[in-house]
Structures are given as C-alpha cells and as structure tokens.
C-alpha positions as CSV (number, residue, x, y, z in Angstrom):
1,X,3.3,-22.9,-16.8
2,X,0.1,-25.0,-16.7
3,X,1.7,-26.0,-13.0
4,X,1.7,-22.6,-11.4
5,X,-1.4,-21.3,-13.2
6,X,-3.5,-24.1,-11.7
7,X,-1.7,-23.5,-8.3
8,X,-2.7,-19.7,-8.6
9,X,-6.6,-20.8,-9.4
10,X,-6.6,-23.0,-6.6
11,X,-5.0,-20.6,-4.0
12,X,-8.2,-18.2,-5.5
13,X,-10.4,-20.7,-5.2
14,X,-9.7,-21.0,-1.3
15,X,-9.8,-17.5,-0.8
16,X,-12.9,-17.3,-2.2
17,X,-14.0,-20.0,0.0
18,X,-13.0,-18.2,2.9
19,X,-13.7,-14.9,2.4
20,X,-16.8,-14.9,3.3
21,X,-16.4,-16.4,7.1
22,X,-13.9,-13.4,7.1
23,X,-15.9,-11.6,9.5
24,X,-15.8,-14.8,12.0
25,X,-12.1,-14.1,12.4
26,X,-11.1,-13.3,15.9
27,X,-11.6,-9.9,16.9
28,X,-8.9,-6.8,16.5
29,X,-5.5,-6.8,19.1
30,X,-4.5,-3.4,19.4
31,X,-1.9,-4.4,21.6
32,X,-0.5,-7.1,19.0
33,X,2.8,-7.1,17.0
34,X,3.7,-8.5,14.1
35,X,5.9,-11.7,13.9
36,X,9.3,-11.7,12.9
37,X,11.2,-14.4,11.0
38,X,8.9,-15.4,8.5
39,X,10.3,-17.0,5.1
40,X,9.4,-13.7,3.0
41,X,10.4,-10.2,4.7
42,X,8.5,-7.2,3.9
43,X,9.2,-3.8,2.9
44,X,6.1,-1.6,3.1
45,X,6.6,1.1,5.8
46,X,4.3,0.2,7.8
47,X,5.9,-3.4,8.0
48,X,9.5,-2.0,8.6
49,X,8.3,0.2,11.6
50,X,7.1,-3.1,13.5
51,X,10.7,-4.2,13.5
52,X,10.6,-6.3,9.8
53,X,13.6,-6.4,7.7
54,X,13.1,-5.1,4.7
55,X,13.2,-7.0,1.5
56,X,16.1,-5.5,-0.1
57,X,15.1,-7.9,-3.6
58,X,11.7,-6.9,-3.2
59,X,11.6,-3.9,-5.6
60,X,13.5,-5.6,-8.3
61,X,10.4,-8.7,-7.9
62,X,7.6,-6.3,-8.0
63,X,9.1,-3.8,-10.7
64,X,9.8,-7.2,-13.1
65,X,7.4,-7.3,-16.0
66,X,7.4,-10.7,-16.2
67,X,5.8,-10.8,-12.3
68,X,3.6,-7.8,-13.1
69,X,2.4,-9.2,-16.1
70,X,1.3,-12.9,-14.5
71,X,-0.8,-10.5,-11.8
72,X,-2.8,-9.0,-14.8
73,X,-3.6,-11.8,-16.4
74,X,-7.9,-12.9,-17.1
75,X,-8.0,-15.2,-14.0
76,X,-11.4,-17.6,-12.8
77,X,-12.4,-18.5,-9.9
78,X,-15.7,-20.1,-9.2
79,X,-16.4,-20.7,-12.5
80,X,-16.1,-16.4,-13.2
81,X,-13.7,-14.8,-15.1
82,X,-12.1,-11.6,-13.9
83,X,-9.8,-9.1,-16.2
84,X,-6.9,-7.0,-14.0
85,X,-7.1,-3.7,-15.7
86,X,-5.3,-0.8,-15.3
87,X,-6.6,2.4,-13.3
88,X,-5.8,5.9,-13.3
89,X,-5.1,8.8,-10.5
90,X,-8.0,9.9,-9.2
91,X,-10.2,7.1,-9.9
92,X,-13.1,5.9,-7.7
93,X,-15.0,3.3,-7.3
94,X,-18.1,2.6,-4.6
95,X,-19.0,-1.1,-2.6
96,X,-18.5,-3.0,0.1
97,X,-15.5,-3.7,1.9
98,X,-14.2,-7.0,4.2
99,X,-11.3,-7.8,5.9
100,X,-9.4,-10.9,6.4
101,X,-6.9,-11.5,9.3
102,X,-5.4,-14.6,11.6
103,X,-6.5,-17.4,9.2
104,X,-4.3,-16.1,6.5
105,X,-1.4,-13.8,8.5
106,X,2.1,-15.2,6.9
107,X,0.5,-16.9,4.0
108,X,1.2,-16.1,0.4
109,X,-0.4,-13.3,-1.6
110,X,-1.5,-13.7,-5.2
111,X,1.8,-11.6,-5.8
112,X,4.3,-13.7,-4.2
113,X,4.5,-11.7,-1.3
114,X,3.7,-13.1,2.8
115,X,0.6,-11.6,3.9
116,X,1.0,-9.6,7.2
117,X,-2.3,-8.7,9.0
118,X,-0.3,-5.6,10.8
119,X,0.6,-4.0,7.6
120,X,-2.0,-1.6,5.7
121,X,-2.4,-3.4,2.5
122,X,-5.6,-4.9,0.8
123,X,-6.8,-7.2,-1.9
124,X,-8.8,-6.6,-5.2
125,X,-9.9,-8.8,-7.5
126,X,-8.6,-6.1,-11.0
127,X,-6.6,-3.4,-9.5
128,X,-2.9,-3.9,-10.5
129,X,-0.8,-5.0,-7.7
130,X,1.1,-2.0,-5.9
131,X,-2.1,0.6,-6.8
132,X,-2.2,2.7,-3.6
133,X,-5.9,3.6,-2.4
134,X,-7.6,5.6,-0.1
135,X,-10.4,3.9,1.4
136,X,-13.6,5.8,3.2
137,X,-15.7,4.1,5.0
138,X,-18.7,6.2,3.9
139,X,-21.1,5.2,6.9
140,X,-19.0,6.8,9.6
141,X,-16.2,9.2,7.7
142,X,-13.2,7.2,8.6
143,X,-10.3,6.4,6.3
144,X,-7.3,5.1,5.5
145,X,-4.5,4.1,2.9
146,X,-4.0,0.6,1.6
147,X,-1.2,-1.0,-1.5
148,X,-2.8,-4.0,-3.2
149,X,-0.8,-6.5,-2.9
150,X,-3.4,-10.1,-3.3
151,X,-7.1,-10.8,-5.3
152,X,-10.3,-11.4,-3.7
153,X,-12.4,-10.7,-2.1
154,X,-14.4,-13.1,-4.3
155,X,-18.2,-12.3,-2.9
156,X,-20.7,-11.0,-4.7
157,X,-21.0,-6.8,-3.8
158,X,-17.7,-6.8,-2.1
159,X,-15.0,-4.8,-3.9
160,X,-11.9,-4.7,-1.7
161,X,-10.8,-7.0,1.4
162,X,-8.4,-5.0,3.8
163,X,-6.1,-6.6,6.4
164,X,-6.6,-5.9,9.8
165,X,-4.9,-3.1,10.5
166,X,-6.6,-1.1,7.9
167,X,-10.3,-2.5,8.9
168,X,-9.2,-1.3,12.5
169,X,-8.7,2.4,10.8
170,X,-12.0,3.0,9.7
171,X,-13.5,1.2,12.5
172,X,-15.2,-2.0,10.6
173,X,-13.7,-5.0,12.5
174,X,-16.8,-6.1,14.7
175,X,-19.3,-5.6,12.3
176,X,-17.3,-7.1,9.4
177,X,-18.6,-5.0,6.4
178,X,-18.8,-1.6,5.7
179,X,-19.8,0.5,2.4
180,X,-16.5,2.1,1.0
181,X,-15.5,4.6,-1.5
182,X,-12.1,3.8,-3.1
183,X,-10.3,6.7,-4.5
184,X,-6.5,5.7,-6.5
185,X,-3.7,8.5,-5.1
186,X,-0.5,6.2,-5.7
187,X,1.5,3.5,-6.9
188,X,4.1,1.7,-5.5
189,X,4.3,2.5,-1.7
190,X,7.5,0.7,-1.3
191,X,9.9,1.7,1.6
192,X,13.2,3.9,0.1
193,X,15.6,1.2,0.6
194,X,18.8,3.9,1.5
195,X,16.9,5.4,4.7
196,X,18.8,3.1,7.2
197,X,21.8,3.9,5.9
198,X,20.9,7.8,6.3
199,X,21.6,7.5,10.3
200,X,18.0,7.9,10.4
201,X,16.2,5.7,13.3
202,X,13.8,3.3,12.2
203,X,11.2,4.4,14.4
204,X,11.4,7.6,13.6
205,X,10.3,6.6,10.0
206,X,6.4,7.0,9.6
207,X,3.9,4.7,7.8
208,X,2.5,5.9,4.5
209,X,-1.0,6.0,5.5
210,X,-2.1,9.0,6.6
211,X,-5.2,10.3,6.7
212,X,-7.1,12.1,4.1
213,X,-7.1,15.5,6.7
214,X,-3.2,15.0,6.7
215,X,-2.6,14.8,3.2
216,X,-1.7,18.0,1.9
217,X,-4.2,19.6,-1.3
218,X,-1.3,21.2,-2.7
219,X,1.8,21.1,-3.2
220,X,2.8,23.7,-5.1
221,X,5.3,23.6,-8.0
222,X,3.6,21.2,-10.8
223,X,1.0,18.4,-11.3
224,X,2.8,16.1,-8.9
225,X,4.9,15.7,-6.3
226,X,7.0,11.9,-5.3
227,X,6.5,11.4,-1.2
228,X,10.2,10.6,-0.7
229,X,9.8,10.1,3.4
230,X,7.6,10.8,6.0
231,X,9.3,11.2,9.9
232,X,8.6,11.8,13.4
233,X,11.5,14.0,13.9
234,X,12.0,16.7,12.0
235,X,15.5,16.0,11.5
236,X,15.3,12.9,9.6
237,X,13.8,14.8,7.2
238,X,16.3,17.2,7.1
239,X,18.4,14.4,5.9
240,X,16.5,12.9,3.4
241,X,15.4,16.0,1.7
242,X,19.2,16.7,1.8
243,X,19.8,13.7,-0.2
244,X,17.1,14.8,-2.8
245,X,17.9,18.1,-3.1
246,X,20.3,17.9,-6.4
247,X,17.8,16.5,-8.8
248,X,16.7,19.7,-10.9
249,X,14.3,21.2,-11.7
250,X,12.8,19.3,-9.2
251,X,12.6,21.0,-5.5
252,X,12.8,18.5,-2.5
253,X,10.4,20.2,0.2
254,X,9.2,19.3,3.7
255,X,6.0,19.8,5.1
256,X,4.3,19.5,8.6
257,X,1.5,18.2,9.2
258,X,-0.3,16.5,12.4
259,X,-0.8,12.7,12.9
260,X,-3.2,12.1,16.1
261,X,-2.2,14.7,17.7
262,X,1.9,14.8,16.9
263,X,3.6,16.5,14.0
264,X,4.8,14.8,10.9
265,X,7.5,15.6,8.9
266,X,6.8,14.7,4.9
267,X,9.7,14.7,2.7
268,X,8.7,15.8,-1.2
269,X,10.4,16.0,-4.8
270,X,7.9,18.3,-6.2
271,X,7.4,20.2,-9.9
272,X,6.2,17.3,-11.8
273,X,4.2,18.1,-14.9
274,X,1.9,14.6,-15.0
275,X,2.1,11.0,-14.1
276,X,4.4,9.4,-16.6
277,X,7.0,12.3,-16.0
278,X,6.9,11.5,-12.7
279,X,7.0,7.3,-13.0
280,X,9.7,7.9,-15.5
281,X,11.9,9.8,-13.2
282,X,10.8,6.8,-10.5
283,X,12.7,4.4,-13.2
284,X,15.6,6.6,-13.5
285,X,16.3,7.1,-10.0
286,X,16.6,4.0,-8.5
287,X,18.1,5.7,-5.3
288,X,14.4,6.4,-5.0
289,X,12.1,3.4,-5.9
290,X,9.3,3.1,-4.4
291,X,8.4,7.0,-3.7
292,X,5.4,7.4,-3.1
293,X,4.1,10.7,-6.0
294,X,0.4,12.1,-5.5
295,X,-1.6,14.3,-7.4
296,X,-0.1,17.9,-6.8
C-alpha cells in the first residue's frame, strides 16, 4: 500500500511539474485522430466514435469502491494537502482553466485509465472521478462537456485542466488559459456497453458533449431524466428507446435537437423524482450503466 501511494504522489508531483508549461504544448490538429492500440482501451463516447474499442471491464473498474475510494483519498503534492469531496447537481464553481495535450496523450490518469487528448475529459484536483461538467469559458461564451477522469492541475488559481479536444471547444488552445465557470450536470458518462450489439453503426453514435444550447431545459415527466443514447440517425434511436421502453413508470423518449447545424437524436428514460432514485435505478439496471441522467 505504502508502494502505490508513493507511486500516486510522485505521478502528482510530475503533473504538477508540468502543468504549468502546459500552454507550451504544440498547438491544436483539427485534422488529427486518435491512436489505436494502446495497452488501456477507452469507453467514453467520444473515444469510441474515433474507432477505440471500448473497455468492456471498464465500468466494473470505475463502479468498484475500493478504486473509487483510493481517488478520494487526502492526497499532497508539493508539500499541500488536497481533500476529494463530493459535489452535488447543479453545483458551480468559478477560475481558471488549462489544458494539457501531446506530452501526456496515452499516459496514465490518476484513476487508472490512459489519457487520450482526443476525448473530452478533464482533470481536478477534488471532484470525484466520473463527475460530468459543463465548462464555460466566460470570456468569449463557449462551452463544452468534460468527465473527470485525473487530478491536477496543481497551479495556484487554476481549477480544472481539459484535454485538448475540450480546450479546442471553447477556443482556449493558443492562449493557454481562460476564466471558466464549471457547472456539475452528470455522473458517469460512460458508453452503454449493448449499443453495438443493437445493429446500430458506430458512427452514427454521438459524443456526450453537447452544447449547453443543445441540451434540452426540460424534460418533462419528473426531476430527472438518464441520457440513454444520443444518434445521428434517427433510427438508432428508434432502437435504443425500443430497448428501454419496458422499464415503468419510467417513459423512454426521444428528442431532436441540432448539433452544428445537423439534427441529433437523444434517447431518454425520463420521470425520475431526484438523484438517488435515479443512481439507484443506474445500479439496478446494469443493461444501462453508464447513462448519462440530468437535471429534468
């Protein structure tokens, strides 16, 4: 135990080192794809629509206690202590934000998983892992959604370091920095492991960050609603609301909405009266870990 915890300290320590030449790192490749074949696979959406296997054991790793409670643990670093604490829906929370790209891509996460700069997740030095959260970059109105997934970034005034595909959304990659409100919508964020075996094309499954324009107020029915699938064509998610359509009371919905310009196709379990109702149906319905459930 002493082993890894001094393993984890030092792996801080480094990232603390570096994240502050973060905004050094070479500049944004729009027409870049992510590499395949690393030791770790990934199953965020985003990761899975750039060709990535998913990690069918991933859920099981990230849902484990024992691996959730080693991420919340008091940590230092630098000499400071920091104290993982939970957070709550709707929660918000003002600073800076950095990013960090190429000199970490494909190295390990404070969670265990392989850092991919293509896929929208972020680090923060309390948040538990898999808190989903909306990021606004305040200075120009941009946004985006991120799943924590590492700690840092360990700089004084900075409060969240993005990869690069997410510092690419709200349009902070050249200048490095950029004053952020962070608002919690989610947890979780991982991909439903049973869409492949739906006959539904991978590429037709969309990324769960969508912008704040695109993410509906309402939906109507209860406190909450679980984001079962999101899809290009509107017939993948005829399927998938298919699949959740037996679950009552519940009511699996779908809902258009526009992504740069195209329609999107969201998939919904909705009629949830609060949070835990809806993470305890989550935990009952493993057919469905990793939905995605917003405030209604």
């Amino acid at each position: 135990m002493k082993n890894n915890i001094s393993i984890f300290v030092c792996f801080s320590l480094l990232c603390a080192i570096l994240s502050g030449c973060v905004e050094k790192n070479a500049g944004w490749n729009e027409n870049a794809k992510s590499t395949k074949g690393f030791n770790d696979s990934f199953d965020d959406l985003d990761a899975f629509n750039q060709g990535i296997t998913p990690n069918i054991g991933g859920n099981s790793m990230r849902e484990s206690p024992a691996i959730q409670e080693a991420t919340m643990r008091p940590y230092q670093v630098a000499g400071k202590w920091y104290y993982p604490e939970k957070v709550s829906l709707g929660d918000k929370f003002d600073g800076y934000a950095s990013w960090y790209g190429p000199d970490f891509h494909a190295k390990k996460t404070s969670n265990g998983e392989t850092y991919n700069m293509y896929a929208h997740t972020a680090a923060h030095k309390t948040f538990p892992m898999n808190t989903v959260v909306k990021v606004l970059n305040v200075e120009n109105g941009k946004s985006t959604i991120v799943r924590i997934n590492d700690r840092g970034p360990f700089v004084e005034g900075r409060i969240i370091d993005l990869s690069s595909a997410a510092a690419n959304d709200i349009d902070m990659v050249k200048v490095g920095t950029a004053k952020v409100r962070l608002e919690v919508i989610g947890f979780g964020g991982v991909i439903n492991k049973d869409m492949k075996m739906q006959n539904v094309e991978s590429d037709d499954v969309l990324n769960n960050e969508f912008k704040v324009a695109n993410t509906p107020k309402s939906v109507s029915g209860g406190d909450f609603a679980i984001q079962v699938g999101a899809f290009r064509r509107y017939e993948g998610a005829q399927i998938t609301q298919e699949r959740f359509s037996h679950n009552p009371p519940y009511q699996s919905v779908i809902k258009e909405f526009e992504l740069n310009g195209a329609p999107i196709y969201r998939v919904f379990l909705r009629g949830f009266q609060s949070e835990k109702e809806a993470r305890d149906f989550l935990k009952k319905n493993t057919q469905i870990q990793g939905g995605f459930f917003i405030r209604d």
